[in-house]
N, C-alpha and C positions, 0 to 999 in steps of 0.2 A: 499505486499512485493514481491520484484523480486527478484526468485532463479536464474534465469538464462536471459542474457540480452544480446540479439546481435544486432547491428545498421547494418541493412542490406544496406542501403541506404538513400541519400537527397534528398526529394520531390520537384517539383516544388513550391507548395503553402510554403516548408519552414521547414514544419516537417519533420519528419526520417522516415522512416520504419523501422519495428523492428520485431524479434522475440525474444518474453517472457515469460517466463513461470514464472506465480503469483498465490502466495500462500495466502491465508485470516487467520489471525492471532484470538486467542479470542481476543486480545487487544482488545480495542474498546471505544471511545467517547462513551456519554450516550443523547441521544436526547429522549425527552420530547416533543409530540404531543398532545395539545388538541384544541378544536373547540369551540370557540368563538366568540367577537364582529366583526363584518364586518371591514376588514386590515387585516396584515398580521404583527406579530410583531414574534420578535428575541429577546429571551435574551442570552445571556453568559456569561460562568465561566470558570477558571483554564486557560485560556489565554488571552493576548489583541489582539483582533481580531476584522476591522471591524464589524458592526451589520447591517448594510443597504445593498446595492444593490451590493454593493462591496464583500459582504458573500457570499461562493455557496450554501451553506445551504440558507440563499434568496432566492438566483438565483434560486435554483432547486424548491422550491415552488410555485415563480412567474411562473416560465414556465409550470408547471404541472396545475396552475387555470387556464394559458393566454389557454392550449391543454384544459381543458375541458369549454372552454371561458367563463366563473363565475368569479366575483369576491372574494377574498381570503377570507375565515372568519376564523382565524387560530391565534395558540399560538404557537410558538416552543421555547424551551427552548436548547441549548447545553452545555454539561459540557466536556470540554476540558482534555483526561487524555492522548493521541498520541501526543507527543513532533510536535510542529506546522515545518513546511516546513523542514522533517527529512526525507523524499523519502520513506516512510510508507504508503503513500497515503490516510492521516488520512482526508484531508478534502477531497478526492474526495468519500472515503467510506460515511462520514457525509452526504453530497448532494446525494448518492443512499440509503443512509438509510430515508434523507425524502422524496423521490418518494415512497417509499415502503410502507411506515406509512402512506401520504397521500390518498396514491391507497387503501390503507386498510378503511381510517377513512372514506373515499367515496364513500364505497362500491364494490373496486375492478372496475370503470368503463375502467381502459385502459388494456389491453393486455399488454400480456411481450415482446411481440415484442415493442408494443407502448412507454413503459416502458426505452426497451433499445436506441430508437431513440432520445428521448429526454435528457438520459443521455448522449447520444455522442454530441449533443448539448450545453453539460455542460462541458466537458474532454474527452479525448482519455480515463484515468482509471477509470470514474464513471461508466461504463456497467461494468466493472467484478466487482462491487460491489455488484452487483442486486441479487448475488448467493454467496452459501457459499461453493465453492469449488475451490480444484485449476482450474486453467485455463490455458491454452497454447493462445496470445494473437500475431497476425499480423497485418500487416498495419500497422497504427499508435497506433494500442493496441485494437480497437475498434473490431476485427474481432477475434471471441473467442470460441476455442473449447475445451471442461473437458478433464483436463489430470490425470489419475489416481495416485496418490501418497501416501503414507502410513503417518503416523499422526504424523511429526514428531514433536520435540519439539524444541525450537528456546532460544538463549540468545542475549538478543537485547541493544547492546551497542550505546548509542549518546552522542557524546564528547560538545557536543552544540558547536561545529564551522559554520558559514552560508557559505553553499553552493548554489548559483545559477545556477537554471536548465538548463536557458536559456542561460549561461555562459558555461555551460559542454558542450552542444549540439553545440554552435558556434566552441568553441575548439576543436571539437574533428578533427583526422586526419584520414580520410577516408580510406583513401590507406595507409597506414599504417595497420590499423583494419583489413582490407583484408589478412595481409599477418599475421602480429604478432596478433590478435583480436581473440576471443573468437571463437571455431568454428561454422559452423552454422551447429545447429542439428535438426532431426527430430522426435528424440526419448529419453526420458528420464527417466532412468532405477531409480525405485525406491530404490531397494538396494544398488545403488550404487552411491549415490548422487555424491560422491567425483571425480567420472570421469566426472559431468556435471556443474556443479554450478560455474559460470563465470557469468561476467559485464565487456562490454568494456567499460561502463562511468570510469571503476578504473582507465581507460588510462590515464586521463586530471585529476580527482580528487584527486588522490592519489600523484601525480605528487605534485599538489598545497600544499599538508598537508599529509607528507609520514608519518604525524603519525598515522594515519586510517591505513596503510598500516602493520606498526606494532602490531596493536592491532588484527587483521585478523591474524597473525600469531601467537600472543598471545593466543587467541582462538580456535586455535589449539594444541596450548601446552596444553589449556586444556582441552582435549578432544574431540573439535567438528570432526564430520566425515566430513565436508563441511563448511568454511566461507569465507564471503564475505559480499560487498558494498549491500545494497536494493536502488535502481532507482540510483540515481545521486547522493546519497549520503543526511548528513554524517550516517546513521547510519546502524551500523555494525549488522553480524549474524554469530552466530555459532549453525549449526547444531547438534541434535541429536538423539539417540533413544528414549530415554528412561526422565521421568519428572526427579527421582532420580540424573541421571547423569545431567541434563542440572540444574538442582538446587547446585548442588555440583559446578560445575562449575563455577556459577554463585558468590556464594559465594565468592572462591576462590578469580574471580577478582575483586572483589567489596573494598580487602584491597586495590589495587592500582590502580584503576580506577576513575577519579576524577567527572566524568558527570554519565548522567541518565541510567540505570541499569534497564532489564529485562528480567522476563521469561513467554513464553508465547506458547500454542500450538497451532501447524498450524491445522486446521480445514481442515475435509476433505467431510462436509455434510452427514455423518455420525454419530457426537457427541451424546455422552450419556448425558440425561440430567444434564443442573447443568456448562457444557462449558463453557460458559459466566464467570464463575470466578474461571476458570483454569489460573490465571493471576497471578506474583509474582512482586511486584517493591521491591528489594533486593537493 
């Protein structure tokens, strides 16, 4: 999830630069690893999704046998619980979680550097998957340094409207951003989310469907210290301290809230056992 999201510029090759700072949610798909008949099979649950070569969950296995040049002998199973193309980054995290399980059922033969050159390979967001903490992410996202932030707890609003990424990014207005755009910062203070926590994809998205734009403010009526768009949208965050408050909240909006509903803590690589189902669907 992106707390904070500045388009610093248009690359030649086409993509943006950006600076981001990405927080790792418990949310999380549930992928299923074991080692089997020679191929490489896919099953899926809880969405329609590709299962072939067109899945990066595939992808990211094909490439990790093509680096240790063997062919696949593998099962992966995915159960889909990240609302599909909601700027959560649920399948880029799927594709570094089977680098991870692979590199493990293998014995650990690639490096983390190895690790992270083939997830860029696969996405600009599949390296900051490979860790569970936040990250502060340049360039294209792929260039990624740990940024220290305190555990905060999240309610994660998705109206299920389709937003294209590829559409926000054509749209957006450059020089504009420059002048009205998110600032661009170098530091972000954990106490004080509320002076940082910006996305200039709201520019074009929220434009589209000002009702996103509503419910962000809705989310701070009740209570969050900081909300906002995650990637390009649609789905919404309200920050907070505390699981109590971000539960109450959540409740709250769930009598007039018509789509998918969550609460979930941001992970800071620190978790006390048992994080994995610090998760509410409310």
């Amino acid at each position: 999830m992106n707390l904070y999201l500045k388009v610093v510029g248009r690359r030649p090759d086409g993509y943006h630069d950006l600076v981001t700072v990405m927080q790792p949610l418990s949310l999380a798909d549930v992928l299923e690893v074991e080692a089997g008949s020679p191929g490489l099979r896919l099953e899926l649950e809880g969405a329609v999704l590709p299962g072939g070569p067109d899945n990066l969950v595939w992808r990211a296995a094909a490439a990790f046998y093509e680096r240790l040049g063997q062919e696949p002998r593998v099962r992966l199973r995915l159960t889909k619980c990240i609302p599909v193309a909601a700027g959560l980054g649920g399948g880029s995290s799927d594709a570094a979680g089977t680098l991870l399980a692979l590199n493990h059922l293998e014995g650990e033969p690639l490096s983390p550097a190895e690790l992270h050159r083939l997830a860029a390979g696969l996405g600009a967001d599949v390296p900051f998957f490979l860790t569970r903490r936040p990250q502060v992410g340049r360039g294209i996202g792929t260039e990624l340094t740990p940024v220290e932030l305190p555990a905060y707890w999240y309610v994660l609003l998705n109206p299920g409207v389709e937003v294209s990424t590829a559409w926000v990014y054509r749209s957006l207005d450059l020089e504009q951003l420059r002048v009205a755009g998110a600032p661009c910062r170098e530091a972000w203070e954990g106490d004080r989310p509320q002076g940082w926590v910006a996305n200039d994809l709201e520019s074009v998205t929220f434009r589209a469907y000002p009702e996103l734009a509503a419910w962000v403010a809705r989310l701070k009526e009740a209570g969050a210290l900081a909300a906002g768009m995650s990637g390009s949208g649609p789905t919404l965050f309200g920050l907070f301290w505390e699981q109590a408050a971000a539960l109450a909240a959540a409740r709250d909006l769930r009598r007039e809230f018509p789509g998918w509903l969550a609460v979930a803590r941001g992970l800071t690589g620190q978790e006390p056992p048992g994080w994995e189902d610090e998760v509410w669907m409310i």
